[in-house]
C-alpha positions as CSV (number, residue, x, y, z in Angstrom):
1,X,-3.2,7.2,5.7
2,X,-1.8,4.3,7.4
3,X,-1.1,2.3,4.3
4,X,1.9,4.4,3.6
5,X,3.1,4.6,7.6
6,X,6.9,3.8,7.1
7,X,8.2,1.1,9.2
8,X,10.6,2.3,12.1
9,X,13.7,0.7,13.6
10,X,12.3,0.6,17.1
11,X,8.7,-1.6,15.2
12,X,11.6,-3.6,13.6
13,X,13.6,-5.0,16.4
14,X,10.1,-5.8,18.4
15,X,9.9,-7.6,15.9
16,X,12.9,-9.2,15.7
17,X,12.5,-10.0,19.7
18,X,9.3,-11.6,18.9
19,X,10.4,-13.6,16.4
20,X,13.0,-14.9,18.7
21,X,10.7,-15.6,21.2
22,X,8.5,-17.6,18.8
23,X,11.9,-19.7,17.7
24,X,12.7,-20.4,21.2
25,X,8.7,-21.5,21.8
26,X,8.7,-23.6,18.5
27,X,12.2,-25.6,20.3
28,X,10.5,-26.4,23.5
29,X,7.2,-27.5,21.5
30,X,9.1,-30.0,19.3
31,X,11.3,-31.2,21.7
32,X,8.2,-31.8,24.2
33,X,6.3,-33.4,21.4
34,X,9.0,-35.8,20.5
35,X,8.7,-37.2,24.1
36,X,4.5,-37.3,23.9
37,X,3.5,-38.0,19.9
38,X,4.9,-41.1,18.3
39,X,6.1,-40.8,14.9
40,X,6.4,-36.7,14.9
41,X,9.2,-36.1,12.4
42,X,11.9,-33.7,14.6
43,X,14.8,-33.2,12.5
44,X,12.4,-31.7,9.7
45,X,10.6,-29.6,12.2
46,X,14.0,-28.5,13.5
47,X,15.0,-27.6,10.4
48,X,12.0,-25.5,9.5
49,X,13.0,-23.9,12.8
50,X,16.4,-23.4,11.6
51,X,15.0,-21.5,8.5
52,X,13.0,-19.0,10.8
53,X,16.1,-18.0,12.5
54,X,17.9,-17.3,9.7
55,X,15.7,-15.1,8.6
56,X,15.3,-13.3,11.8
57,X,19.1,-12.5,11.5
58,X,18.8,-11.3,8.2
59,X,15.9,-9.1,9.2
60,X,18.0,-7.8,12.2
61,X,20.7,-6.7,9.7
62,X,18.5,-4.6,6.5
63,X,17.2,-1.8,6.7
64,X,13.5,-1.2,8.1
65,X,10.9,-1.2,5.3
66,X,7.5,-2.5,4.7
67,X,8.4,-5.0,2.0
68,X,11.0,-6.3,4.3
69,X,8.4,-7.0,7.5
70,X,5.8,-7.9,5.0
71,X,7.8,-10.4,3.7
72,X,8.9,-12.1,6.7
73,X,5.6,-11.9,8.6
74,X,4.4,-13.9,5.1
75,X,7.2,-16.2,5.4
76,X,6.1,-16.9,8.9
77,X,3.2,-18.0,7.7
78,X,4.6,-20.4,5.4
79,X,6.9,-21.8,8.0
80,X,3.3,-22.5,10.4
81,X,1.9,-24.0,7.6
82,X,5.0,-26.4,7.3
83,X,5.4,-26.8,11.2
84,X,1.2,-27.6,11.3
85,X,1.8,-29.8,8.2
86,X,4.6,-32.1,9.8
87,X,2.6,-32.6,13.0
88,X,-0.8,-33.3,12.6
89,X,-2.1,-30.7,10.1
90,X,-5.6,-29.3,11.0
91,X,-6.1,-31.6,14.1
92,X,-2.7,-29.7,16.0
93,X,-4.9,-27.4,18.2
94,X,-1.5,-24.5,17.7
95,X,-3.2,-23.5,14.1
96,X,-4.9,-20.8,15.6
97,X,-1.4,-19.2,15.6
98,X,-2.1,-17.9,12.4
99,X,-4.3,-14.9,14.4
100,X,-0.9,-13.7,15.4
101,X,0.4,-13.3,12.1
102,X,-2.9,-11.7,11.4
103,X,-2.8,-9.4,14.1
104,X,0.9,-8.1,13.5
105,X,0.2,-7.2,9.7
106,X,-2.7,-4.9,11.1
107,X,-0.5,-2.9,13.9
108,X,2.7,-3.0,11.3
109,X,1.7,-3.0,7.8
110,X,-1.2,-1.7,7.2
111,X,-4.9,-2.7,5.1
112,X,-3.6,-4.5,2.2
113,X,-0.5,-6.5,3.3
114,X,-3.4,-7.4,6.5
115,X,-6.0,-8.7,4.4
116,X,-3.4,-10.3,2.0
117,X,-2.3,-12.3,4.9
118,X,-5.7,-13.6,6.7
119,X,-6.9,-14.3,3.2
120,X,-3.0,-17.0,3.2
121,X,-3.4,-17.5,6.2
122,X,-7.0,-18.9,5.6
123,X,-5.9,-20.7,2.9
124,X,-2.9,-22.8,4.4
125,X,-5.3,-23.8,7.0
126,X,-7.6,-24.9,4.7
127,X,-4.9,-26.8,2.8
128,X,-3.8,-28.6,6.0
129,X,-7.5,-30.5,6.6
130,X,-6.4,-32.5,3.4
131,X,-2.5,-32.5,2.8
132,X,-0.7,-33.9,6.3
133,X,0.9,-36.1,8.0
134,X,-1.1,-37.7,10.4
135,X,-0.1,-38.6,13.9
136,X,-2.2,-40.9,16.2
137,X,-2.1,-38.6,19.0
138,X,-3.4,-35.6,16.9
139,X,-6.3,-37.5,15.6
140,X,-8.6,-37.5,18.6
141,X,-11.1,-35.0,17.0
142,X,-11.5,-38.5,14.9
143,X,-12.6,-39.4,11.5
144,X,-16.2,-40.7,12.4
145,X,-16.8,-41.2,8.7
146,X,-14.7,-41.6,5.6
147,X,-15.1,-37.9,4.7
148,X,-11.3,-36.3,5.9
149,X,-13.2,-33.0,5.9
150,X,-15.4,-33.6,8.8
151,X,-18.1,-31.2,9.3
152,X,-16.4,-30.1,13.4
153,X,-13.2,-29.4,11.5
154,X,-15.4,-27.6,8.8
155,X,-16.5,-25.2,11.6
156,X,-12.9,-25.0,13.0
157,X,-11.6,-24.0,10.0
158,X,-14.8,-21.4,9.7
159,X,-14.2,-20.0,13.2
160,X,-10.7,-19.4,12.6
161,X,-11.4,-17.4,8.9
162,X,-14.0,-15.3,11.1
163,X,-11.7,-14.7,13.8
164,X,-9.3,-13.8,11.2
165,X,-11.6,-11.4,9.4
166,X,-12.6,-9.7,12.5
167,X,-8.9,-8.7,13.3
168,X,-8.1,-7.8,9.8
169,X,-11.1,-5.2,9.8
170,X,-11.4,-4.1,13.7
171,X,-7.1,-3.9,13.7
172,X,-6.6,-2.0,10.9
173,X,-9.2,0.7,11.6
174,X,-7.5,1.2,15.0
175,X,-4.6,1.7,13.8
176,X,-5.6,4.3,11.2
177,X,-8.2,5.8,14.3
178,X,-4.5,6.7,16.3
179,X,-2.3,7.5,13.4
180,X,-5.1,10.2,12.3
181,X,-5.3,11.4,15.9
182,X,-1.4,11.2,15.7
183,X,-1.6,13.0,12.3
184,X,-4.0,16.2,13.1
185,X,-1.8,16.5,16.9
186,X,1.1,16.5,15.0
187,X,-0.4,19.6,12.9
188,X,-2.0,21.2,16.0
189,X,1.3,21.7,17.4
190,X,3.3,22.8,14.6
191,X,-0.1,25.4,14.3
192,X,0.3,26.4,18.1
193,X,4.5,26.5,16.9
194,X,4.1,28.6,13.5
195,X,1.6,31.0,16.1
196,X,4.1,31.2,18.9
197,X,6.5,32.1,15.8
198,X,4.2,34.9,14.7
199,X,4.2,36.2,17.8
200,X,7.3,37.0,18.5
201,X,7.9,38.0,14.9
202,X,5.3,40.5,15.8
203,X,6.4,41.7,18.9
204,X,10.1,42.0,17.4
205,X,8.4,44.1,14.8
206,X,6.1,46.4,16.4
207,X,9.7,46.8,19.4
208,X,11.7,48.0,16.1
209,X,8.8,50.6,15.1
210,X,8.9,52.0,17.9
211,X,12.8,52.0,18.8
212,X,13.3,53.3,15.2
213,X,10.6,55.7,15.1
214,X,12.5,58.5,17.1
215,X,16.1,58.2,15.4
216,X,14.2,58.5,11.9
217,X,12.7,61.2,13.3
218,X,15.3,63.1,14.0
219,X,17.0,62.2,11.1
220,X,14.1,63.2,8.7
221,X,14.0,66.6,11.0
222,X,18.0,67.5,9.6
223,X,17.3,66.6,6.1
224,X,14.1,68.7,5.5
225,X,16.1,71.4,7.3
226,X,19.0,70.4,4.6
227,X,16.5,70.4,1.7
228,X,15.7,74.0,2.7
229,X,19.2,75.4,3.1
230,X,20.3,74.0,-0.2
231,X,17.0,74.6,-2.0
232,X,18.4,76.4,-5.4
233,X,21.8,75.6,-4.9
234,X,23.1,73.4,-8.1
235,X,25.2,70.5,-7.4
236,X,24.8,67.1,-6.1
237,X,24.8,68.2,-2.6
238,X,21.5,68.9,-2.9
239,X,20.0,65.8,-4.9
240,X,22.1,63.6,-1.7
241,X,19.9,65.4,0.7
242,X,16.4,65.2,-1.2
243,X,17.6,61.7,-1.6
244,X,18.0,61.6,2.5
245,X,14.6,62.9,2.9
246,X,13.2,60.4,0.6
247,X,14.6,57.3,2.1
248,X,13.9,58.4,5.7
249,X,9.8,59.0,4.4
250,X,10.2,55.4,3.1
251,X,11.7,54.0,6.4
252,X,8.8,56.0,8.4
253,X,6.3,54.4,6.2
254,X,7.6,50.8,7.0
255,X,7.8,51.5,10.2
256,X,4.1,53.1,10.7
257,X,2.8,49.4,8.5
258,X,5.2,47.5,10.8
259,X,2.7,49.3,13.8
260,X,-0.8,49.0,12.0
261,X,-0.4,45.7,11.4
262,X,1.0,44.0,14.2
263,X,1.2,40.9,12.3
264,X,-2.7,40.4,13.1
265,X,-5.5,39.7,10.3
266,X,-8.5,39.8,12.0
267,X,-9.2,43.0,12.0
268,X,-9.9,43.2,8.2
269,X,-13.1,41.2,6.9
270,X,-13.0,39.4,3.8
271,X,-13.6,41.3,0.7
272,X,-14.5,39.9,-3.2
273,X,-11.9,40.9,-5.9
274,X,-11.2,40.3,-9.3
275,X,-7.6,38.2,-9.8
276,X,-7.2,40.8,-12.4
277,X,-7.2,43.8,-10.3
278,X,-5.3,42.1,-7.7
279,X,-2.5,41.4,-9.8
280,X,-2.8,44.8,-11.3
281,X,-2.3,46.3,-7.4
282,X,0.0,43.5,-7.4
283,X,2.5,44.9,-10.2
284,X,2.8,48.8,-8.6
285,X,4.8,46.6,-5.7
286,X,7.5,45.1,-8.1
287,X,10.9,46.9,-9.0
288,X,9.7,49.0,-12.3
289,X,12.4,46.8,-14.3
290,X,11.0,43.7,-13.0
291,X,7.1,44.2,-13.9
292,X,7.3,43.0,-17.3
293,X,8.6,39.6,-16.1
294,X,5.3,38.7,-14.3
295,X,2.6,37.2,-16.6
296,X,-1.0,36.5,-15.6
297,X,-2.1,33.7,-17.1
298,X,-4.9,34.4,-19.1
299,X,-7.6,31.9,-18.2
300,X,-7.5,33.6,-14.5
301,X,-7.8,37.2,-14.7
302,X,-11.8,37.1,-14.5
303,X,-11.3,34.4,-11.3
304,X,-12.9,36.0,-8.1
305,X,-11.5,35.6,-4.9
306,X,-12.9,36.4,-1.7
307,X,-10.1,37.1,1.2
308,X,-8.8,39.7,3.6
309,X,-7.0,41.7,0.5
310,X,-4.5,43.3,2.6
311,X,-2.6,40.6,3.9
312,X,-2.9,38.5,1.2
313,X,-1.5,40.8,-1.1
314,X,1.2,41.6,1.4
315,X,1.4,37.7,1.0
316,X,1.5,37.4,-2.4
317,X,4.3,40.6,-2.9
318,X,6.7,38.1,-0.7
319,X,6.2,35.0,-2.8
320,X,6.5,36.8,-6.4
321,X,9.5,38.9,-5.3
322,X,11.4,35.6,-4.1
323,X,10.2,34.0,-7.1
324,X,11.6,37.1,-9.5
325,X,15.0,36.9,-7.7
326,X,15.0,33.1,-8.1
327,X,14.3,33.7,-12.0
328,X,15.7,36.7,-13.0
329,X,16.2,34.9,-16.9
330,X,12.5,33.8,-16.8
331,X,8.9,35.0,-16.8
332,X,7.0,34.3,-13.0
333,X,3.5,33.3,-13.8
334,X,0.9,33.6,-11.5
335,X,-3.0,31.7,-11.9
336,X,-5.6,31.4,-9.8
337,X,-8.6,28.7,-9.7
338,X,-11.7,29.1,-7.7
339,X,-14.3,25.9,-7.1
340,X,-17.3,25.7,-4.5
341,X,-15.3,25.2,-1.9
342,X,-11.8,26.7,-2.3
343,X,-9.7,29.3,-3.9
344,X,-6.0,28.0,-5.2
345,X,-3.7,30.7,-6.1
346,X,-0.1,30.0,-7.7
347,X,2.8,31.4,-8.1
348,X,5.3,29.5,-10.6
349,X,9.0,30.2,-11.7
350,X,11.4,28.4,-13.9
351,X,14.7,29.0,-11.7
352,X,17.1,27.0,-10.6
353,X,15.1,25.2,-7.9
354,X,15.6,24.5,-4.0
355,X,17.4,21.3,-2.8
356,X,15.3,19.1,-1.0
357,X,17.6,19.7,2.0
358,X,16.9,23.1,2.0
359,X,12.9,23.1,0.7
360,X,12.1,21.5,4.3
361,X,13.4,24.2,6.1
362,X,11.6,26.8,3.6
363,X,8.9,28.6,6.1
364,X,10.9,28.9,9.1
365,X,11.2,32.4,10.5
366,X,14.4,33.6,9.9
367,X,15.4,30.9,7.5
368,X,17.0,32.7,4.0
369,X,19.3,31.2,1.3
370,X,19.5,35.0,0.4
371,X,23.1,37.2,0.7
372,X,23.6,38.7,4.5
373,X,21.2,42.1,4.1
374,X,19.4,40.8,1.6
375,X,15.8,39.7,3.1
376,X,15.0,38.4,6.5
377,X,13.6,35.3,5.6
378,X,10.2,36.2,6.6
379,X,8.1,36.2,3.1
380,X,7.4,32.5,3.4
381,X,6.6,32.6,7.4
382,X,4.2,35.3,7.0
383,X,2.1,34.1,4.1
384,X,1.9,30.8,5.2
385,X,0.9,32.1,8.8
386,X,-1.5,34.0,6.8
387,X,-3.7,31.1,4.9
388,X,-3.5,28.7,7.9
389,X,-5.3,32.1,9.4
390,X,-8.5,32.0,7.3
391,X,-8.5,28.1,7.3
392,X,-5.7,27.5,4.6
393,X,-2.4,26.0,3.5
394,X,0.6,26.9,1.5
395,X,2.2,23.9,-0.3
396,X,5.5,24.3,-1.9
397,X,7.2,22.5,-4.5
398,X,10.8,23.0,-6.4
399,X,12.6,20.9,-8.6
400,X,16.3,21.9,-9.1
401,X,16.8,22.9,-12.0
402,X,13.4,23.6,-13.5
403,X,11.3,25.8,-10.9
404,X,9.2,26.2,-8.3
405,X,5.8,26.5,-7.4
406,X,4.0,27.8,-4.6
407,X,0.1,27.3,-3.9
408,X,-2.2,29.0,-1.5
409,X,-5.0,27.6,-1.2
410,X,-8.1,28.9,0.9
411,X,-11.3,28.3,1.3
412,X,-13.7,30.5,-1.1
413,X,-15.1,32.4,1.4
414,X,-12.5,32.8,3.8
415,X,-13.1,34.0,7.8
């Protein structure tokens, strides 16, 4: 929302430059006026002056913020009231200056701090149709009868709380209009980005299969030959080559998921599964010393979710193994909700947490805090790649020191 749109240095020293511009107008105005309106008291307006500069420097030198500018912007609206107040109150035709201060609490600050400022700003205006000093030359609008609130300066100060109103409402829904367009083109390209990502992830993968796919071949080729010759033979030459075999079978079986998935999704239609079972399928991927250390929680093992099972388990392995080697002193929990419209799934640990430093960069491809060998920081990308996919997101969450948690969330019956 725009309400919490921070303030940025560039919006500050506009600002600033405006501000100046206004203290250079407000010179000229009093100096012109004490040639033209008898009686208008100068040194006090110059000194109201005075205190707007000030504050202008002092905005100049903090730091951006929204309680700064909304401060000022209300002090401004004091310093009107006291510059109206001195020369002529109601009846000095520069009161519908107030609009400005209006209008730059809509494009700066947002709904609130707006309609806390046209409803002061309507107020001090009001105020100045009683409490002023009255100048001769400002008092051509006349007091016809004895009433000081004529009925003409009843409708000016009625116009000017319309006007007011008008900006408040029409400003600060334009300015939440652009910062949602801003908002969902900001996530369309880091969409079209994390895509572009997965992408070449792909294509790197699917290049490796195949560059791989020979060697291991071979490789596999002059182990089962190995296998053969030392069949019978005691001694650990023989358990090194069934070992050999093994591993190369492995590798081959990578590689051939590396080239049947091709990083794609669409191929596979949603299916319906019990959290249960899922888990259960879950579990055969862990390390066999490590299964005991993931606990369903209980409430949502009967939970049905509806999603292409493949990649999201392939999902799901990533996030539970990162959260294992996170906690390796504590249980990983994983729970699943499901409501009319989406499916949440979570996976929580108690390790030692992410800095926030590091937590933003959690997703990129590539991007690992592991040891060199150790993963190719890929788990993240690929599941989060994966819910955006079927209309998703993958929040994240850490505190160091006490955990993390990681939420996909879907909608129930995901395309």
């Amino acid at each position: 929302m725009q309400q919490s749109r921070d303030i940025s240095n560039a919006e500050t020293a506009w600002l600033v430059r405006l501000r100046w511009l206004a203290v250079a107008g407000q010179s000229v105005l009093a100096l012109g006026g004490a040639q033209l309106v008898t009686g208008l008291p100068v040194a006090w307006l110059f000194f109201v002056v005075a205190l707007i500069a000030a504050s202008n420097l002092l905005l100049s030198r903090v730091a951006p913020s929204r309680v700064a500018v909304g401060t000022v912007i209300v002090g401004d609206v004091v310093a009107l009231t006291a510059l109206l107040y001195l020369s002529g109150g109601a009846n000095n035709p520069f009161g519908f200056f107030y609009v400005v201060h209006v209008a730059l609490a809509a494009i700066l600050l947002g709904e609130r701090w707006t309609w806390s400022i046209a409803a002061l700003s309507a107020l001090c205006y009001g105020a100045l149709f009683f409490v002023y000093v009255e100048l001769p030359e400002l008092s051509s609008h006349g007091m016809h009868h004895t009433s000081s609130f004529s009925l003409h300066l009843q409708g000016m100060w009625f116009a000017f709380s319309l006007v007011a109103a008008t900006l408040a409402f029409f400003f600060t829904r334009f300015i939440r209009a652009i910062n949602a367009q801003a908002e969902q083109l900001r996530e369309a390209q880091e969409r079209a980005l994390r895509s572009e990502r997965l992408a070449a992830v792909t294509a790197l993968g699917a290049n490796a299969a195949h560059e791989l796919n020979t060697p291991l071949g071979t490789i596999r080729l002059a182990a089962e030959e190995m296998v053969r010759a030392l069949d019978g033979q005691p001694g650990s030459l023989a358990e090194d080559a069934r070992l050999i075999l093994s591993e190369v079978r492995r590798c081959s079986g990578v590689l051939a998921q590396l080239r049947r998935d091709g990083g794609e999704i669409e191929g596979e239609a949603p299916r319906t599964i019990r959290f249960a079972d899922l888990c259960t399928e879950l579990m055969e991927r862990m390390p066999l010393d490590r299964r005991t250390d993931v606990t369903v929680d209980a409430q949502s093992r009967d939970v049905l979710l509806s999603a292409p099972i493949r990649p999201l388990m392939e999902s799901l392995s990533a996030l539970v193994k990162n959260a294992l080697e996170a906690s390796p002193d504590a249980p990983v929990v994983l729970s699943a909700t499901r409501s009319a419209t989406h499916s949440i799934v979570t996976v929580t640990d108690r390790g030692v947490g992410i800095p926030v430093e590091i937590l933003r960069r959690v997703g990129e491809p590539f991007f690992t805090t592991k040891a060199v060998g150790s993963g190719l920081g890929l788990g993240v990308f690929l599941a989060q790649s994966f819910v955006e996919k079927i209309g998703g997101r993958l929040d994240l969450s850490s505190q160091p020191g006490i955990g993390t948690r990681v939420i996909l969330k879907f909608p129930s019956e995901a395309q």
